[in-house]
LUMDREN-970993 format. One record per residue (C-alpha): y negated, z, x negated. Coordinates in steps of 0.001 Angstrom, whole numbers, plus 500000, padded with zeros to 6 digits. Layout:
BEGIN
YZX/...
! end
This chain:
BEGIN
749991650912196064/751946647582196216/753456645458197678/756722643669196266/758843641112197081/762231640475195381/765443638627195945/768468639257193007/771394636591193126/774347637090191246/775646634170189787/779000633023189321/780103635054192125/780477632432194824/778506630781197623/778377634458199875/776431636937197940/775809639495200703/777738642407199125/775597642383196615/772718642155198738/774277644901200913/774719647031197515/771130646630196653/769701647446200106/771948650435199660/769671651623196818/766395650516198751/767203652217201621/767716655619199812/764682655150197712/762948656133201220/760366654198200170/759310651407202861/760975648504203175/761924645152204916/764853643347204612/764137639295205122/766873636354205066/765296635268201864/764652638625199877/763668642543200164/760114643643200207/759332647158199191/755732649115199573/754890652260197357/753640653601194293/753922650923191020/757144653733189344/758712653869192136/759148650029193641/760150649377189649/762641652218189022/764218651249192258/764657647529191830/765965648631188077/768587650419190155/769335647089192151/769980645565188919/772001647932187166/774357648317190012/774930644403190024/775221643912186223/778372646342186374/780386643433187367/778210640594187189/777938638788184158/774620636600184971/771871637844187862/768488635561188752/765480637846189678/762815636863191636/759722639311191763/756349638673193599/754081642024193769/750281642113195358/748728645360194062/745618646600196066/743961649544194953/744482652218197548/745895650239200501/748509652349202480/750694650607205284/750516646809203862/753581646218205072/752546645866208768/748940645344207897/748936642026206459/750657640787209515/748887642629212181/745616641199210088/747026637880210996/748138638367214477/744475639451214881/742907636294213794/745927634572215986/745235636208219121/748955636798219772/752125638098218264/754384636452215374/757646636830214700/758663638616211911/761075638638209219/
! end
């Protein structure tokens, strides 16, 4: 299992890019694999297949009529570790002694 973090940014398509972000969390959302949707990217739990076929999705949607795309990727793998996603932060909020807020 793993966790991954990406953001995809057409370029050359002016300052608001949130139709393509909206087109991509499209694809992540019927991937019905977990997800979060943050101001600054999309993080995705699940097997290493299926969190790579989907954001391969994500990108061939946008380069259909987008000539240039940046990609950032940022995965932590960890060898049978279900539920990461709310985990890592409850792990934190632990160790805190109260409640963050979350993205």
């Amino acid at each position: 299992m793993l966790l991954c973090e990406f953001s995809m940014t057409p370029i050359g398509q002016g300052e608001s890019v949130s139709k393509y972000v909206a087109r991509c969390v499209d694809i992540v959302d019927k991937s019905g694999l977990e997800y979060k949707l943050t101001p600054m990217g999309t993080i995705i739990e699940g097997e290493w297949d299926d969190v790579f076929n989907t954001i391969k999705k994500c990108f061939e949607a946008l380069k259909e009529d987008c000539n240039r795309v940046s990609i950032t990727i940022k995965v932590d793998y960890r060898k049978g570790r279900v539920g990461a996603l709310e985990s890592k932060i409850k792990s934190v909020e632990e160790k805190l002694g109260r409640s963050v807020k979350k993205g």
